[in-house]
C-alpha positions in Angstrom: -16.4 12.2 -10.8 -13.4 9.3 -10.4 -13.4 7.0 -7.3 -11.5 7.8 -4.6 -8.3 5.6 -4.6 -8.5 2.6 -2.9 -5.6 2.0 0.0 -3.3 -0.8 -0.6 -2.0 -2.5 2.1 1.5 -3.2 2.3 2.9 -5.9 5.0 6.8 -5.4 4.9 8.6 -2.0 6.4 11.3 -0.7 3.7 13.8 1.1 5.7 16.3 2.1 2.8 14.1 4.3 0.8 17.4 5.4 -1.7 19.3 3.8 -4.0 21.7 5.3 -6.7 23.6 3.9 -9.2 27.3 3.1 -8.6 30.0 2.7 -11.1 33.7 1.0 -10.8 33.2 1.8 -6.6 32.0 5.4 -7.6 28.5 5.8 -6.5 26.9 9.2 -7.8 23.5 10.6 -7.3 22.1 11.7 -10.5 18.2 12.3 -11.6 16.1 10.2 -9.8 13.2 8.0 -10.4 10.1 7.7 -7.9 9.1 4.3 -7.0 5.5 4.3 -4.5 5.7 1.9 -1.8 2.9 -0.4 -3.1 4.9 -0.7 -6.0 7.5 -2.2 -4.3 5.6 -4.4 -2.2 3.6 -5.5 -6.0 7.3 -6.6 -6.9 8.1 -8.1 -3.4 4.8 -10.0 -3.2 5.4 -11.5 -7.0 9.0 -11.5 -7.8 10.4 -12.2 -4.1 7.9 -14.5 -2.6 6.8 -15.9 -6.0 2.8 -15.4 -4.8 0.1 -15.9 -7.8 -1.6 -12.4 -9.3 -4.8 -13.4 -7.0 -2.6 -13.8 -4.1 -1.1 -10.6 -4.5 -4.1 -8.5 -5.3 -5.6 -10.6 -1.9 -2.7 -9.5 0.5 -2.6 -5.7 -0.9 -6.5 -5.7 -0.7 -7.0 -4.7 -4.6 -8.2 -6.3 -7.4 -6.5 -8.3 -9.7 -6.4 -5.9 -12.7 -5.3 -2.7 -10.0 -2.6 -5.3 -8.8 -1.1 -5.9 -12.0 -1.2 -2.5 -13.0 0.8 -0.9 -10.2 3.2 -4.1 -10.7 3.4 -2.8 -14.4 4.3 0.6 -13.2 6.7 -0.5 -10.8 8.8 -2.6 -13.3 8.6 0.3 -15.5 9.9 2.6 -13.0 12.9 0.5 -12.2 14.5 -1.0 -15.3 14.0 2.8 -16.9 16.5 3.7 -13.8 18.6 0.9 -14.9 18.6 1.4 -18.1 19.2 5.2 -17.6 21.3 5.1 -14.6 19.0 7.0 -12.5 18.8 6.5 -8.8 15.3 5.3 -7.4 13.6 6.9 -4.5 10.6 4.5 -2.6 8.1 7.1 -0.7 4.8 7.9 -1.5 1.7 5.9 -2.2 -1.7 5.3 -1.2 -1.1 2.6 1.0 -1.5 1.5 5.2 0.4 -1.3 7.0 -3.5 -1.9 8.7 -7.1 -2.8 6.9 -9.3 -3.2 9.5 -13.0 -4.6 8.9 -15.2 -1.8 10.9 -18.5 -2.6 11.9 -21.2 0.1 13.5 -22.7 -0.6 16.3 -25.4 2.2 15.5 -26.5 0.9 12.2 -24.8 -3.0 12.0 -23.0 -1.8 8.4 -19.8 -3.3 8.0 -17.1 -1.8 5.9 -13.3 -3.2 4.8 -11.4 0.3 5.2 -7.6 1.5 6.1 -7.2 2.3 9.7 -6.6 6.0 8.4 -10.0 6.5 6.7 -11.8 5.7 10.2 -13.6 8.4 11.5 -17.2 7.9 11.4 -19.1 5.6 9.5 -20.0 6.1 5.5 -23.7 4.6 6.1 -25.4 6.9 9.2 -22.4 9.1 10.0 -22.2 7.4 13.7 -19.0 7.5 15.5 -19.8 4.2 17.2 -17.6 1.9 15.5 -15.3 -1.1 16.5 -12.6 -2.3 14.2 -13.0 -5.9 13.9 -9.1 -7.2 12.5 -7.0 -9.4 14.2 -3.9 -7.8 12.8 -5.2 -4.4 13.6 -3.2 -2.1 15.9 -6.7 -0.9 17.8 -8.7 -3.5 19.9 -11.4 -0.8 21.3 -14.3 1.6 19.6 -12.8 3.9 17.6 -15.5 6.9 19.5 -13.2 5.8 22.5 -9.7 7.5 20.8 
């Protein structure tokens, strides 16, 4: 059975999601290529803000080899749509803007998940859990929602 995929978490908010090639002022739309938004924030961590692989893989909450490999992908993506004057679409993904560090207050179990995944804890299925991030958009027990 494969493991779940991990959610990466992404820090910037893309608000032009399309971009098509344009030729001599003549933009056209052709076949498109589809870029995930944690592949764009792999290239805007590395190749924008210049961070190190380890910083990367820190701020999208992955591991070094997962962070270079959706980095790979990403580059991939884009110089093929480059190269065959394809337009690229960013949606998609497995990723969340929050990655919240959930403790139970049933069990004491502490768990590093995305805000999305939090329903109950994994450990004693308790619905008694607090999110404990300071950059996370809930400040109360999640049984409270």
């Amino acid at each position: 059975m494969a493991r779940p995929i991990k959610w990466r978490k992404v820090d910037f908010n893309y608000e032009n999601r399309f971009f098509a090639p344009c030729s001599k002022g003549t933009c056209r739309s052709s076949e498109e290529i589809q870029v995930k938004v944690e592949e764009l924030e792999a290239m805007r961590l590395k190749d924008i803000e210049e961070l190190t692989q380890e910083e990367c893989a820190e701020r999208m909450h992955v591991s070094r080899q997962t962070f270079q490999n959706i980095l790979d992908r990403a580059r991939q993506k884009v110089t093929a749509a480059l190269i065959e004057e394809k337009a690229i679409s960013v949606k998609g993904g497995n990723f969340t803007k929050n990655i919240c560090s959930v403790t139970c207050q049933s069990c004491g179990s502490k768990m590093l998940t995305a805000l999305e995944e939090i329903k109950e804890c994994k450990h004693c299925g308790s619905s008694n859990i607090t999110c404990q991030s300071d950059d996370c958009t809930i400040s109360c027990a999640i049984s409270e929602q």
